[in-house]
C-alpha positions in Angstrom: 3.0 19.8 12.6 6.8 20.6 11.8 8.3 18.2 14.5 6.5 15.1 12.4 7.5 16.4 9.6 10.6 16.9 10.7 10.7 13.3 11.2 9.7 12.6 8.0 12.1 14.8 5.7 15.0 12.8 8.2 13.8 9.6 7.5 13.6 10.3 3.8 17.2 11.1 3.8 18.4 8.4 5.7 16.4 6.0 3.2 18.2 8.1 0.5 21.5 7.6 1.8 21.0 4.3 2.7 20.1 3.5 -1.1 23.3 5.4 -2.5 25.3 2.6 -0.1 23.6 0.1 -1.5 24.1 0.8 -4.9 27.8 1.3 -4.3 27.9 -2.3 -2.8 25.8 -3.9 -5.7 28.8 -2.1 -8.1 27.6 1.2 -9.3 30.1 3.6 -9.1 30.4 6.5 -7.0 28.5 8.8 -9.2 25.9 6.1 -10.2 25.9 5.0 -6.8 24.7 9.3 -6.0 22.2 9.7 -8.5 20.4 6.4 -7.2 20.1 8.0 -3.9 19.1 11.4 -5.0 16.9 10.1 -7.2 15.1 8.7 -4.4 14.9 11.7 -2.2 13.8 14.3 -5.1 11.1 12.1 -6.8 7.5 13.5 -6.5 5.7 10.3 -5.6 7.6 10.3 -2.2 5.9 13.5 -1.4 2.9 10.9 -0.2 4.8 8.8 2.6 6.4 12.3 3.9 3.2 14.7 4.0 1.0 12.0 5.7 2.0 10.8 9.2 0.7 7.4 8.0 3.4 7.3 5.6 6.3 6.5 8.5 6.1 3.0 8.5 6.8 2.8 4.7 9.3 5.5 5.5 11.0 2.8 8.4 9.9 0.1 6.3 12.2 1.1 3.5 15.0 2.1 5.9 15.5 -1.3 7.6 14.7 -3.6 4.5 17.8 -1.3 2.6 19.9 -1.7 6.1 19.1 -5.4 6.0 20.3 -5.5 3.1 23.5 -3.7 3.7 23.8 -5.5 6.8 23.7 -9.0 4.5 26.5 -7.8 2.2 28.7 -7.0 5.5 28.1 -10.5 6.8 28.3 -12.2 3.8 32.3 -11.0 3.6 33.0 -11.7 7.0 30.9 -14.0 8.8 30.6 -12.6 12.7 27.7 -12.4 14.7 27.6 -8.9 15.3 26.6 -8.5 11.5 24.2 -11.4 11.9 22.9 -9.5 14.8 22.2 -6.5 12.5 20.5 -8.2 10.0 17.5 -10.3 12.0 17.1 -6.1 14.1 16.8 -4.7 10.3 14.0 -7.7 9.6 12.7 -7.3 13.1 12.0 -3.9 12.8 10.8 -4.3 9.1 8.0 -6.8 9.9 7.6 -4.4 12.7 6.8 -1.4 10.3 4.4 -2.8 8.1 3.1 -6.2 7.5 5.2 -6.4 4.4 8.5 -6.6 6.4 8.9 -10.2 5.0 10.4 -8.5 1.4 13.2 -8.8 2.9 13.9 -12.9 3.0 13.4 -12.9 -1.0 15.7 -10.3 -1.6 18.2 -11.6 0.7 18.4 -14.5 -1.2 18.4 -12.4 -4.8 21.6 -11.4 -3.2 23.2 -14.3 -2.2 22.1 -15.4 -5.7 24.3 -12.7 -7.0 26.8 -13.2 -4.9 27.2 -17.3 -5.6 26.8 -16.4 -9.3 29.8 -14.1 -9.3 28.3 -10.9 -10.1 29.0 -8.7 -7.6 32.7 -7.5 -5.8 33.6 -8.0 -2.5 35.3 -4.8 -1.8 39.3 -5.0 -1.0 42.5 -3.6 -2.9 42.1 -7.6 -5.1 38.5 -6.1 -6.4 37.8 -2.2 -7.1 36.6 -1.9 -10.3 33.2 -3.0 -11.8 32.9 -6.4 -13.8 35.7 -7.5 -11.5 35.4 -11.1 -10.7 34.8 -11.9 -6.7 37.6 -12.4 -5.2 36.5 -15.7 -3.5 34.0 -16.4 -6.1 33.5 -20.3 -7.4 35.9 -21.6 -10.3 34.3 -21.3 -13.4 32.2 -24.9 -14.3 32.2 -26.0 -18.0 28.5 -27.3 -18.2 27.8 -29.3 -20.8 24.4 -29.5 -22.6 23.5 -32.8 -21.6 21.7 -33.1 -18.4 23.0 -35.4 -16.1 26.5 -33.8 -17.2 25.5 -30.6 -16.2 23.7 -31.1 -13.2 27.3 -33.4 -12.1 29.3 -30.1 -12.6 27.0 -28.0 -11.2 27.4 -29.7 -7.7 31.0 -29.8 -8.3 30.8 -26.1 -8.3 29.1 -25.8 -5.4 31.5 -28.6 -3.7 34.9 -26.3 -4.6 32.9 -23.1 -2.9 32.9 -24.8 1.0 33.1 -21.2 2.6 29.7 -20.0 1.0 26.9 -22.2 2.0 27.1 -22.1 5.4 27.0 -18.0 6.0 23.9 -17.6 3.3 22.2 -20.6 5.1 23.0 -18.5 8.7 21.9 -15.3 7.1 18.7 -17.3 5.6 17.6 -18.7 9.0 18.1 -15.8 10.9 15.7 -13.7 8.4 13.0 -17.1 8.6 13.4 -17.3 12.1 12.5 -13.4 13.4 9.7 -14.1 10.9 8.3 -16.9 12.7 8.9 -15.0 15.9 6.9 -12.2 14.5 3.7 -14.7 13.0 3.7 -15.8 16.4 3.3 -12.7 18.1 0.9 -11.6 15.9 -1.3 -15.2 16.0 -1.3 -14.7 20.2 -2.3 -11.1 20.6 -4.3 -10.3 17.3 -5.6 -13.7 16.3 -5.7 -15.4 13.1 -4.6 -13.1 9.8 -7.9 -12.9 8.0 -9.0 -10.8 5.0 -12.4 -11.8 4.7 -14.8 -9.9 2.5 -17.2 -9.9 5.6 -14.6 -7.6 7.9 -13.3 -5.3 4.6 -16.2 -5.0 3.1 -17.2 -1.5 3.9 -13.6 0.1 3.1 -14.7 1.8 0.3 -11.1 2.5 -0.6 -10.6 -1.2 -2.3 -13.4 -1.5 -4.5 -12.0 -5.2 -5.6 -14.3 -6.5 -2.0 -16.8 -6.5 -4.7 -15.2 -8.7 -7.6 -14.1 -12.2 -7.9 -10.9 -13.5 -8.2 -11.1 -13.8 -11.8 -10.7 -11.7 -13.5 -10.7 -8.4 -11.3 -8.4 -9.4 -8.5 -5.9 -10.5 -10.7 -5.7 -8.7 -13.6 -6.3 -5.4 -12.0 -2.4 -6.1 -9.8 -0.6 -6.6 -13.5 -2.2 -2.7 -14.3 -0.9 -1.7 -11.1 2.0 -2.9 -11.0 2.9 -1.5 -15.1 0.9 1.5 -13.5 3.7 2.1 -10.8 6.6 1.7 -13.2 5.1 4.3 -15.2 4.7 6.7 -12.3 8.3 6.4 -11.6 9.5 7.3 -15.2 7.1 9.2 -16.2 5.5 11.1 -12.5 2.6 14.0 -14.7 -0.3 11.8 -13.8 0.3 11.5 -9.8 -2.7 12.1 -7.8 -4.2 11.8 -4.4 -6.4 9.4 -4.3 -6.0 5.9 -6.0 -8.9 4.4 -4.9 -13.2 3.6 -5.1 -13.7 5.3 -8.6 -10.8 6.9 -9.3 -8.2 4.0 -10.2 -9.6 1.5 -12.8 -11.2 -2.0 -12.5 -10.2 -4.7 -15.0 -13.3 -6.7 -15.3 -12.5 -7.9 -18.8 -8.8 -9.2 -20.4 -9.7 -7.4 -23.7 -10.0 -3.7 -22.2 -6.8 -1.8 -23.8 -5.5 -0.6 -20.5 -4.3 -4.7 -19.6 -2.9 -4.9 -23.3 -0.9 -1.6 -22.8 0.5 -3.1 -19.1 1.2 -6.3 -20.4 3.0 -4.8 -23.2 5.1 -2.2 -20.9 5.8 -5.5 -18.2 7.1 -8.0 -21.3 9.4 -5.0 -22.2 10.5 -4.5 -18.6 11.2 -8.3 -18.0 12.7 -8.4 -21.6 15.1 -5.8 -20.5 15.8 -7.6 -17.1 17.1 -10.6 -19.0 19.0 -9.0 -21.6 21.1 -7.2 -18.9 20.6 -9.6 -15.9 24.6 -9.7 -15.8 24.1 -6.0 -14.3 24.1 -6.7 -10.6 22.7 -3.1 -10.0 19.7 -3.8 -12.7 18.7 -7.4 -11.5 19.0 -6.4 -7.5 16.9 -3.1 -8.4 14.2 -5.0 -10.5 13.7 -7.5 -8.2 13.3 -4.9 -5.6 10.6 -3.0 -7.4 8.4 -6.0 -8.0 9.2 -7.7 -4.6 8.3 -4.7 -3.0 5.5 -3.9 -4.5 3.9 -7.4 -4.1 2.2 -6.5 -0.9 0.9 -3.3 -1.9 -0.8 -5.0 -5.7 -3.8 -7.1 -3.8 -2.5 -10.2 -5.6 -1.8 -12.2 -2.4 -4.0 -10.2 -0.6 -6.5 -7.2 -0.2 -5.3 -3.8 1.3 -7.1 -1.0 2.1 -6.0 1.1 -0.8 -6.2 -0.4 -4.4 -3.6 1.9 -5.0 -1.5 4.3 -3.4 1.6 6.2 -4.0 3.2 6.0 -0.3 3.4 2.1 -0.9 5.4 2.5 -3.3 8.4 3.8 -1.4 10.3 0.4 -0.9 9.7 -0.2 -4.6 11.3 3.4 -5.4 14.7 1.9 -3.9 14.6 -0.7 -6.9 13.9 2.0 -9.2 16.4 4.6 -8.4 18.6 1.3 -8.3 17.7 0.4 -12.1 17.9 4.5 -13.2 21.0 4.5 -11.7 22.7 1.5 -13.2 21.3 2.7 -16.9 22.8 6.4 -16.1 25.9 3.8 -15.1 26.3 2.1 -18.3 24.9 4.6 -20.6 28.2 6.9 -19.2 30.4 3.8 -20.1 29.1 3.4 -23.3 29.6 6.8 -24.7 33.2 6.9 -23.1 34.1 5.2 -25.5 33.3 7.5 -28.4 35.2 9.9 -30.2 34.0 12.8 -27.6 33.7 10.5 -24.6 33.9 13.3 -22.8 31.8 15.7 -23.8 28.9 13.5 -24.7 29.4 12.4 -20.6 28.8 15.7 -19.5 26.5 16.1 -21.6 24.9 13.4 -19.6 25.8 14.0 -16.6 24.0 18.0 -17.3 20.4 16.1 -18.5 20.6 14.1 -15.0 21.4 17.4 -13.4 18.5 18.6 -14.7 16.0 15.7 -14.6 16.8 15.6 -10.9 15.9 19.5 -10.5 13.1 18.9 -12.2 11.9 16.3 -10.2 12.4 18.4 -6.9 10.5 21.0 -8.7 7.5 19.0 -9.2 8.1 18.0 -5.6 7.9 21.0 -4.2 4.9 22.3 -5.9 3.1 18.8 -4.2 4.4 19.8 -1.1 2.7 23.5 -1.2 -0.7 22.6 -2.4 -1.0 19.8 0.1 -0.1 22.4 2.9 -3.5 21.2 5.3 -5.5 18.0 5.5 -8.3 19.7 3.9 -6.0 21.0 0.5 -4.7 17.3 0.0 -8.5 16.4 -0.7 -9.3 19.5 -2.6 -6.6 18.6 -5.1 -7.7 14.7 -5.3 -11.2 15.8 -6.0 -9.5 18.2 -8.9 -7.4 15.2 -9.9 -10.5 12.6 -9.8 -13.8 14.4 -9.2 -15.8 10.8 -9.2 -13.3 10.0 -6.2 -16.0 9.4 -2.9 -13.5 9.0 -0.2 -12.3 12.9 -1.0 -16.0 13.6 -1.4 -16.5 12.4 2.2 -13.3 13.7 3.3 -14.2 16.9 2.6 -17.5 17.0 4.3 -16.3 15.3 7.0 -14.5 18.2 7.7 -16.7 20.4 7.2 -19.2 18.9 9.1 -16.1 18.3 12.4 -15.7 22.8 11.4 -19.9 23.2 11.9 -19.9 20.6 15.1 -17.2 22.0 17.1 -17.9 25.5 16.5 -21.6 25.6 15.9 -20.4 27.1 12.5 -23.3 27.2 10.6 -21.6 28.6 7.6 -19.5 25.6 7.1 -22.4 23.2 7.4 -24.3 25.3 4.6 -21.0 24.5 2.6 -21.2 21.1 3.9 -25.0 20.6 2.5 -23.5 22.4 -0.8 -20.5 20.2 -1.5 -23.0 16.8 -0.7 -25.3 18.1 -3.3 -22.7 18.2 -5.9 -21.6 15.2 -4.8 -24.9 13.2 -5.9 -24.9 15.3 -9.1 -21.9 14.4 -10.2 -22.4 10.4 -9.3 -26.1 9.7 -8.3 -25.4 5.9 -8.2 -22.9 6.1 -4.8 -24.6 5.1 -1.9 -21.5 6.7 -0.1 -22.5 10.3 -1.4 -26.0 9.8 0.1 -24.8 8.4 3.7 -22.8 11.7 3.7 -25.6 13.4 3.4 -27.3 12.2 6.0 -24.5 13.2 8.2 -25.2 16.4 7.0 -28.6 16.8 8.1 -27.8 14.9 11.7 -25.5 17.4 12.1 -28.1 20.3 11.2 -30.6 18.5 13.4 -28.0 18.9 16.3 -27.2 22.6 15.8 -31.1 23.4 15.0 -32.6 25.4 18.2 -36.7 24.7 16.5 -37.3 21.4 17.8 -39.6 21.0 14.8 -37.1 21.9 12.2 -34.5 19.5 14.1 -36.5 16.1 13.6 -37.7 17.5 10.0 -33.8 17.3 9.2 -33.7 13.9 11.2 -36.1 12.5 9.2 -34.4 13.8 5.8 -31.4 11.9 7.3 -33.5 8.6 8.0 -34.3 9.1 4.0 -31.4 9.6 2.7 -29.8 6.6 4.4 -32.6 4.6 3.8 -31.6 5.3 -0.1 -28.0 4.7 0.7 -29.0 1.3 1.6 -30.7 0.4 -1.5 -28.3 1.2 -3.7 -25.3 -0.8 -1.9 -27.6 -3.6 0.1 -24.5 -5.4 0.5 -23.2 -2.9 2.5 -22.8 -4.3 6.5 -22.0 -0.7 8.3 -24.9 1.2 6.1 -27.5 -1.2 7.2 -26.6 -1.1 10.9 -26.4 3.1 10.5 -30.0 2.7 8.6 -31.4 0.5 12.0 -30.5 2.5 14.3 -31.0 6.0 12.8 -34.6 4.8 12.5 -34.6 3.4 16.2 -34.0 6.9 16.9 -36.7 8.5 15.1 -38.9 6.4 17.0 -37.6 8.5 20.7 -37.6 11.8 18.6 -41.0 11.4 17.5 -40.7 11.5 14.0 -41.5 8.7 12.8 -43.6 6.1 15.1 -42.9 2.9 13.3 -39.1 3.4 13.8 -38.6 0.4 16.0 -40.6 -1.4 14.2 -38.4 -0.8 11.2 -35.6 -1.1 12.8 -36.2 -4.7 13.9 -36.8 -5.6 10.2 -33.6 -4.3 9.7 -31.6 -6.1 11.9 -33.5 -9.4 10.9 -32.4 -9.1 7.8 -29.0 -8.2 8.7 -28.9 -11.3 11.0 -30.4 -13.6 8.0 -27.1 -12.4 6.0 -24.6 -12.2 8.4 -25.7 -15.4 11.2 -21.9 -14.1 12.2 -22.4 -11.0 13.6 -23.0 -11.6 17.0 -24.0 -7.7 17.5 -26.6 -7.8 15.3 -28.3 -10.7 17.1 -28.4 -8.6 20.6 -29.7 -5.9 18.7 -32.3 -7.9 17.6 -33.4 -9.4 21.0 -33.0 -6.0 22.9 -35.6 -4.5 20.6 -37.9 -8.1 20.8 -38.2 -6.7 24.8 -38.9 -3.4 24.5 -41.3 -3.7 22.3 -42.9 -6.5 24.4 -42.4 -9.4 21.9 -41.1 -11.9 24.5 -42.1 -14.7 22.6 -40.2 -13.9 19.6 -37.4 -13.4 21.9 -37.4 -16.7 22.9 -37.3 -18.3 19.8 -34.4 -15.9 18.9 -32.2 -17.1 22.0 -31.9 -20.9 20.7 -30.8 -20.0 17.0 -28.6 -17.2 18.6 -26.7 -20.5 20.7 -26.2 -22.9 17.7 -24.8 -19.5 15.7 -22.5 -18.6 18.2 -21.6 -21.4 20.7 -19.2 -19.9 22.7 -20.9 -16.5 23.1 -22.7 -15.2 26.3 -26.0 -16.2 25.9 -28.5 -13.7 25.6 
């Protein structure tokens, strides 16, 4: 709707805006400082986090860590609580917007890092221009090579700079403190943070549930992350969907995708310490990897292996590094014969690089005009992709159910054959087709022909099941789809089945305490008491504190 999107498009541009600031205060100038932000706003990957409502909190996410961040520099040069005040609200409402809210803390003390290293200006008539020193930096510190020399003038350096530990200390315990505040919180009302293979491991989205930790889980991040970069630079190859079978799976460290990402990474963090003197550069880069350290399932798993709307943090830290090249590229050919020209000449292939980039923009925009288009053009991007497979037919099968539409549930039927053809191996393709026939089974007036399609349904989640037995939610589905074919009459050893079902679900997950009700409902109906009686005792031990049964 245009009022959320309207939201959206205003959030983006007060990120945007936000970002120019901050590249003015890290000492870009005021053109450098503009093509950071613009950058920002115009690049296509950012079409993700505005077209899909789900992309606001990385929209507010990206907004408070920047205004943290600006709110940092403002204390930093004059300490008053009113700034302190601002910075623990931007961290407040970054943790707020999405769990990884803490970014914030490690570039907060990137920047003091700059700051106590003498890289960047406090602004003031005594400091205007870049690669001025700060005005009440340290004194400079001969440091020897030996080491107990240099660590003794070292400390000396920090002893002749009294006025800088205690605000960065301040700033540092605010930011650890709201933090805290916030674990808390979450620990009392949600519980214990837990990202156990047991609760994720039907999000088909993440396909790493179902690798170890070596290699997949962490070679798979250094891909992503080199992936991301190229995105940025580079944005031909965006698609829709990043995730189960369209994003790829390092299983191995001598497949050439890891060779070409570790190649593009050394080159990126060779860079980073050639220029590292670049306050713009260093803050930016450390930005871009902070920020996308949530999103790369190294510290943990997402629901996404991949997706471009989590990327919008790390975009400030990109724009940020684009800009500070643009910055020094324009210094360097100043001084050149034709400074000039070869500046405009610059300045003209920026121009156009951002029109470009709105360009491509815009044409994401378009096609992703509906819910339905965004998954058409994901399966066109990656046609083995099986969450826009079932996205599809799930809304064609909502169309057929609300409407009694039976045009768009023979569409529905059509789509989920194609669907097996292209990927017979995907349970997920099968369990979407048995939706498909419990929806025609629903809309069919010949009771016959309705628990004929039932029964096609009981079969094709039955073969959903043995090709992903791992899967939790498909073998629950599977138990009571054929519990119901027992009260529909089609097939008369449904219950029966179904109880070997849920006793083998209960023999591989003793933890799920519905599965174990289940279980013991069906032991009474079907007048197994006893059976039911032995179940009660094992259900106790597994689950102390539970109800009994």
């Amino acid at each position: 709707p245009l009022p959320y999107r309207a939201v959206q498009v205003a959030l983006l541009a007060l990120a945007g805006w936000l970002v120019a600031r901050l590249g003015a205060r890290l000492g870009l100038p005021e053109g450098g400082a503009w093509v950071a932000g613009l950058l920002f706003v115009v690049h296509p990957v950012r079409v993700d986090a505005v077209q899909r409502l789900e992309g606001r909190s990385d929209l507010l996410l990206t907004v408070f860590v920047v205004a943290g961040l600006l709110a940092l520099f403002r204390y930093l040069e004059c300490p008053r609580r009113g700034a302190l005040a601002l910075l623990a609200l931007a961290q407040a409402g970054a943790i707020l917007s999405s769990e990884a809210g803490w970014v914030l803390l490690p570039m907060a003390a990137v920047v003091i890092a700059l700051r106590r290293r003498g890289d960047l200006i406090a602004p003031g008539p005594a400091a205007r221009l870049p690669g001025e020193a700060l005005a009440q930096g340290p004194p400079p510190a001969t440091l020897e090579r030996g080491g107990p020399r240099k660590t003794l003038a070292m400390l000396r350096a920090w002893t002749r700079w009294p006025g800088w530990r205690a605000p960065a200390a301040a700033a540092l315990a605010a930011l650890c403190g709201v933090l805290v505040l916030a674990a808390a919180a979450r620990w009392v009302t949600l519980g214990a943070p837990g990202f156990t293979n047991a609760r994720l491991s039907d999000d088909v989205a993440n396909p790493l549930l179902r690798h170890p930790w070596w290699p997949a889980r962490l070679l798979t991040p250094l891909y992503a992350a080199a992936y991301a970069g190229f995105l940025h630079f580079w944005p031909i190859r965006l698609k829709v969907d990043y995730g189960f079978d369209a994003f790829p799976v390092l299983t191995t460290a001598a497949q050439p995708a890891l060779w070409r990402a570790a190649a593009g990474l050394a080159a990126t963090a060779a860079a980073g310490w050639y220029w590292r003197r670049v306050p713009a550069l260093a803050a930016g880069m450390a930005l871009f990897f902070l920020a996308f350290l949530p999103a790369s399932n190294l510290l943990y798993l997402n629901r996404d292996l991949f997706s471009e709307r989590a990327l919008t943090l790390a975009g400030t830290g990109w724009a940020l590094v684009a800009a500070a090249a643009y910055a020094g590229l324009t210094q360097w050919v100043g001084r050149a014969h034709s400074g000039i020209v070869l500046q405009r000449a610059l300045a003209a292939g920026v121009a156009i690089a951002l029109l470009l980039a709105a360009g491509r923009s815009y044409r994401r925009v378009v096609a992703w005009r509906s819910t339905d288009s965004i998954w058409q053009q994901a399966l066109h991007d990656a046609p083995a992709s099986t969450r826009a497979w079932r996205a599809i037919l799930d809304n064609r099968l909502g169309r057929a159910a609300a409407f009694k539409d039976m045009n768009a549930l023979e569409e529905a039927h059509k789509m989920a054959l194609r669907a097996i053809e292209s990927d017979p191996r995907a349970a997920r393709h099968y369990e979407a087709f048995a939706h498909v026939h419990l929806t025609r089974a629903a809309l069919e007036p010949n009771p016959h022909l309705a628990v004929v399609s039932f029964g096609q349904a009981v079969r094709m989640m039955q073969r959903a099941v043995d090709l992903e037995p791992g899967s939790l939610a498909l073998q629950e589905s599977l138990a009571r789809l054929l519990e119901d074919s027992a009260v529909r009459g089609s097939d008369g050893q449904g219950r029966t089945k179904a109880i070997g079902v849920w006793r083998r679900i209960v023999n591989e997950h003793p933890d799920r305490e519905q599965a174990w009700r289940e279980l013991h409902r069906l032991y009474m109906e079907t007048g197994q008491r006893a059976l039911a009686d032995q179940l009660r005792p094992l259900f106790q031990a597994a689950h102390p504190e539970a109800p009994p049964l």
